[in-house]
C-alpha positions as CSV (number, residue, x, y, z in Angstrom):
1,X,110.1,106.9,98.8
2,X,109.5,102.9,97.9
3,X,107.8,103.9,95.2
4,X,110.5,106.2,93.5
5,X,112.4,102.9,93.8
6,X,110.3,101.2,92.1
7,X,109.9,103.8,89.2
8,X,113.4,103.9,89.3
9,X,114.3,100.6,88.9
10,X,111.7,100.2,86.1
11,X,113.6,103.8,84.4
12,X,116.8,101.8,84.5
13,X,115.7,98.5,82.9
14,X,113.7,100.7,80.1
15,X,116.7,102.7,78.9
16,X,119.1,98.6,79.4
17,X,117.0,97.1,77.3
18,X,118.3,97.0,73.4
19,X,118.4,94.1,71.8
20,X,114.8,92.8,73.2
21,X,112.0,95.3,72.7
22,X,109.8,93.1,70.8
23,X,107.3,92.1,72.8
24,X,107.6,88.6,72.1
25,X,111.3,89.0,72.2
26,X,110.7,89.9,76.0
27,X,107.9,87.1,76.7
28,X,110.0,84.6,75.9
29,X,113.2,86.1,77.8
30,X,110.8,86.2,80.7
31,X,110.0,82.0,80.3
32,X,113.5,81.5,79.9
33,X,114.3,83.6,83.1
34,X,111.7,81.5,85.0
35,X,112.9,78.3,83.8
36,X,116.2,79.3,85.1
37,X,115.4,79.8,88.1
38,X,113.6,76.3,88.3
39,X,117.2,74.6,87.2
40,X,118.8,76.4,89.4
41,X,116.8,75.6,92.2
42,X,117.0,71.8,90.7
43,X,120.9,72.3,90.8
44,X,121.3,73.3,94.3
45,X,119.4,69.2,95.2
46,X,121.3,67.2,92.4
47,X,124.4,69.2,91.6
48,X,125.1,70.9,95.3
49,X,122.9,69.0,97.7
50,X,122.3,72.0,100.0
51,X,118.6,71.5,99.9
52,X,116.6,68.7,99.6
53,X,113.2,67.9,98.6
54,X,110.8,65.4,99.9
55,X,107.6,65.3,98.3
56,X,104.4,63.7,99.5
57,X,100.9,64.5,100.0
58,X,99.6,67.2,102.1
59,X,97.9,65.5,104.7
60,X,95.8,67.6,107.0
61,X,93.8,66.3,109.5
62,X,89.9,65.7,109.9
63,X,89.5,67.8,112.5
64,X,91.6,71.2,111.3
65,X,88.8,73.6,110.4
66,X,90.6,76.5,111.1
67,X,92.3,78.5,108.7
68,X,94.9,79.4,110.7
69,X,95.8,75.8,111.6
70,X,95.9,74.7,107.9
71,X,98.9,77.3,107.4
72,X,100.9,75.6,110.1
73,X,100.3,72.1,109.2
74,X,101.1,72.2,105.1
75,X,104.3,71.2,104.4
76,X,107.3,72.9,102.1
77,X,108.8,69.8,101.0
78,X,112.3,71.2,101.6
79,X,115.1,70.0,104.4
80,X,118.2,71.9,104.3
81,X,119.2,75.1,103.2
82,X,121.3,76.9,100.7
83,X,124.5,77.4,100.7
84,X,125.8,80.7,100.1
85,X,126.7,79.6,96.1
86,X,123.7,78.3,95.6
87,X,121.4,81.2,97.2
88,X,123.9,83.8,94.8
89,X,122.8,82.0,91.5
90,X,119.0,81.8,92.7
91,X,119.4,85.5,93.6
92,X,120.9,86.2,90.2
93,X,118.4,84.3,88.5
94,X,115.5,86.0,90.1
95,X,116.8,89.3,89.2
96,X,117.5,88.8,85.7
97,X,113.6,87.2,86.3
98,X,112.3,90.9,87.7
99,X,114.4,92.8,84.8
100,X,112.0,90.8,82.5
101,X,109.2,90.9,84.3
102,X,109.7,95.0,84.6
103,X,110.5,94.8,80.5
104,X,107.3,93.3,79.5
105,X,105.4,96.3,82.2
106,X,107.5,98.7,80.1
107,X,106.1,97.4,76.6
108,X,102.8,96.8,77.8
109,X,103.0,100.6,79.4
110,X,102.3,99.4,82.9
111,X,103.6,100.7,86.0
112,X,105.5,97.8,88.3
113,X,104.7,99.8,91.3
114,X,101.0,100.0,90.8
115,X,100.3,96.2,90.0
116,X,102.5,95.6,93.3
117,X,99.9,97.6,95.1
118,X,96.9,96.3,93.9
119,X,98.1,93.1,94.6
120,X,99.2,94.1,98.2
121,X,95.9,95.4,98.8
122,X,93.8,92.6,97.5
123,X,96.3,90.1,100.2
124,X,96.3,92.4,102.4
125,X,92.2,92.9,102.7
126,X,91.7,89.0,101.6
127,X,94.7,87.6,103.7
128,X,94.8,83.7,104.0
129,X,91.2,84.0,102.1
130,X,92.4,84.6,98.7
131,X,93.3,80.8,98.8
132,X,96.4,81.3,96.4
């Protein structure tokens, strides 16, 4: 069933998409999508200030060997979190971010649902190990 959603969904943004079929017409609507989503995520601290973000090393300490531990004790850098305007642009912005993404599998002739696969299998099998 998840995957007839997925074939769907790719269907839909195959027969939407006019105006960009080049393939560089969609790479760089797929940047701009990203970068979008990076200003709007810089929007919600500076514009909004439901979120904010405290950088600083990731300090871990001598002794944590264990995989495990490292995962608990790595920092997101964020405090806060967003409010319900700011969450519906992100949202917004990582859609029109997957319609690209699923453009440039429709030029390239590869199937969205496969590539999630693989990729689920190779976390799934490699878990923390694939060191991402």
């Amino acid at each position: 069933m998840k995957d007839l959603i997925y074939d769907s969904f790719q269907n839909v943004v195959d027969e939407s998409l006019l105006r960009h079929k080049s393939i560089l017409d969609v790479l760089t609507k797929l940047q701009e999508s990203e970068c979008r989503i990076n200003r709007a995520v810089a929007k919600s601290v500076t514009n909004c200030g439901c979120i904010e973000i405290y950088g600083k090393k990731q300090e871990l300490p001598n002794d944590a060997t264990d995989i495990e531990d490292m995962s608990h004790l790595l920092k997101t850098h964020l405090e806060g979190s967003l409010c319900d305007n700011c969450r519906d642009i992100i949202e917004r912005e990582i859609g029109n971010n997957l319609f690209y993404l699923t453009s440039l599998c429709n030029v390239l002739d590869l199937n969205l649902y496969d590539i999630l696969l693989k990729e689920y299998n190779k976390i799934d099998t490699l878990g923390k190990y694939s060191l991402r």
